[in-house]
Every structure is written in structure tokens, then in C-alpha cells.
C-alpha positions as CSV (number, residue, x, y, z in Angstrom):
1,X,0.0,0.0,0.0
2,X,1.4,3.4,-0.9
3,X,0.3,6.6,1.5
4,X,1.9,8.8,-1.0
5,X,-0.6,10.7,-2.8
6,X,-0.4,14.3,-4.3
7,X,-3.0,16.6,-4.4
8,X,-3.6,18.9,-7.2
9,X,-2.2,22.0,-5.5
10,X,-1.7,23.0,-1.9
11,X,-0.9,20.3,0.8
12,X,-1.8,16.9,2.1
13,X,-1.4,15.8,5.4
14,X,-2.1,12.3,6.7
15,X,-1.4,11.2,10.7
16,X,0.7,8.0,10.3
17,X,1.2,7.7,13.8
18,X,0.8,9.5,17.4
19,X,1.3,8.7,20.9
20,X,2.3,10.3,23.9
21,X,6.0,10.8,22.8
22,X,5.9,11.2,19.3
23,X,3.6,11.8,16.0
24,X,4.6,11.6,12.7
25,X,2.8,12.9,9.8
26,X,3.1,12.3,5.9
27,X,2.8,15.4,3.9
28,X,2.1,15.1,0.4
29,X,3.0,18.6,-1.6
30,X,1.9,19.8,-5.1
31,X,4.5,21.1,-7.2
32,X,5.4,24.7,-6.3
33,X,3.4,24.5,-2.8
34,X,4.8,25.3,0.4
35,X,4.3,26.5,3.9
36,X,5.3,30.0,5.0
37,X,7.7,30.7,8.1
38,X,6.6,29.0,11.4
39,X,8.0,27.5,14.3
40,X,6.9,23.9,16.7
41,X,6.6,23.8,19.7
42,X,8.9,20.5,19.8
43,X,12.1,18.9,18.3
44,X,11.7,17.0,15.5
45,X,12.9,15.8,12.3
46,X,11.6,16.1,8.6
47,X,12.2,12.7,6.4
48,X,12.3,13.6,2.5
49,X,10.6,10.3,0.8
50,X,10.8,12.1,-2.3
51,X,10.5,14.8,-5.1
52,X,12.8,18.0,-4.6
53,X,12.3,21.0,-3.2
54,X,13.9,23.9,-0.7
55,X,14.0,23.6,3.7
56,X,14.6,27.1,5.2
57,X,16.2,26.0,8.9
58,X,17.1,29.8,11.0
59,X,18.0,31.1,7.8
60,X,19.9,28.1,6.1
61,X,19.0,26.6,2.9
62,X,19.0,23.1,3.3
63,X,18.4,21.2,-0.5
64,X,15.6,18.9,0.3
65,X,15.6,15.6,-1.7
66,X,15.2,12.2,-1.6
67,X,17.0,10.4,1.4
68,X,17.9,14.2,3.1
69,X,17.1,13.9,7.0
70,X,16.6,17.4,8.9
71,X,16.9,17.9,12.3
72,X,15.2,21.1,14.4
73,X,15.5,22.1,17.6
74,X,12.5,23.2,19.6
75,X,11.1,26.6,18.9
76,X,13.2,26.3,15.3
77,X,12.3,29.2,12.4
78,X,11.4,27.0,9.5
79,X,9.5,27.3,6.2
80,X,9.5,24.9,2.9
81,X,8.6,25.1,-0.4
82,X,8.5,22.4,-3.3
83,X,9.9,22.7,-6.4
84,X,8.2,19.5,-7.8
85,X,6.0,17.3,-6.2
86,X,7.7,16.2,-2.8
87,X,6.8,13.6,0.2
88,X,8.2,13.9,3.6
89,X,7.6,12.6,7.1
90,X,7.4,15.1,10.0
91,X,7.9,13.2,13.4
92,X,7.5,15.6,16.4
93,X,9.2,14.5,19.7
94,X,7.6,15.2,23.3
95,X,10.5,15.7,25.7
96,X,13.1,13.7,24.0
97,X,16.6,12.4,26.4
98,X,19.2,12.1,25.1
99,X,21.3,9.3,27.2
């Protein structure tokens, strides 16, 4: 079964999995979609499944494509935009130790 499936513009977003620790969510972008500058609340990690496209981290471009892990801190400035159609996993961390 593939969860990858790309809308005709804009964004979709599907819940793959969520507990108290973590959640990770498939985003499925159109070409040339994106999502302006934000920040979360937790650390996480974006995943790029495939498709190309650009990952603005605190001001660094970070060439997102297929295989390309990117960490961010807590409270991190980020914003994305697609230059073709792209997949990636977003898993968000709850209170992550590091041991």
C-alpha cells in the first residue's frame, strides 16, 4: 500500500502515527506548494521520501531531496517550499533524552 498521494495543489497531510511521545505525519506537496515561516513547539525531524524542493532552517538553505534527514531544535524558524511534487515525514518528539 502506498500513503503517498499528491494533491492537485496545496498540501496533504495524513497522521501515520501518534502517541504520547511522538507523531509523525506524511505530507504530500503539489508542485510549487509550500508552507510559510513558522515554528513547533517540539524537536523534531523532517524525512524527504521524495520529489525536490527547498527547507529554510534559522536562515539556512537546506536542499531537500530524496534520502535528506533534517533535524530542528524546539522553537526552530522554518519554512518549505517544493519545487516539484515532494513527500516527507514530519515526526515531532515530546520531551526527547538524550542518554
Amino acid at each position: 500500500m502506498n500513503l503517498i498521494e499528491y494533491p492537485k495543489e496545496g498540501i496533504l497531510s495524513k497522521e501515520i502515527f501518534k502517541n504520547n511521545n511522538a507523531d509523525t505525519t506524511l505530507f504530500c506537496l503539489a508542485s510549487g506548494a509550500g508552507m510559510s515561516e513558522h515554528t513547533s513547539t517540539k524537536e523534531g525531524f523532517v524525512y524527504v521520501l521524495e520529489g525536490e524542493g527547498s527547507f529554510n532552517l534559522e536562515g539556512k538553505n537546506i536542499k531537500m531531496k530524496q534520502g535528506v534527514f533534517i533535524y530542528m531544535n524546539k522553537n526552530a524558524v522554518h519554512s518549505l517550499k517544493a519545487k516539484d511534487k515532494m513527500a516527507f515525514l514530519l515526526t515531532l518528539i515530546n520531551n526527547l533524552e538524550v542518554k
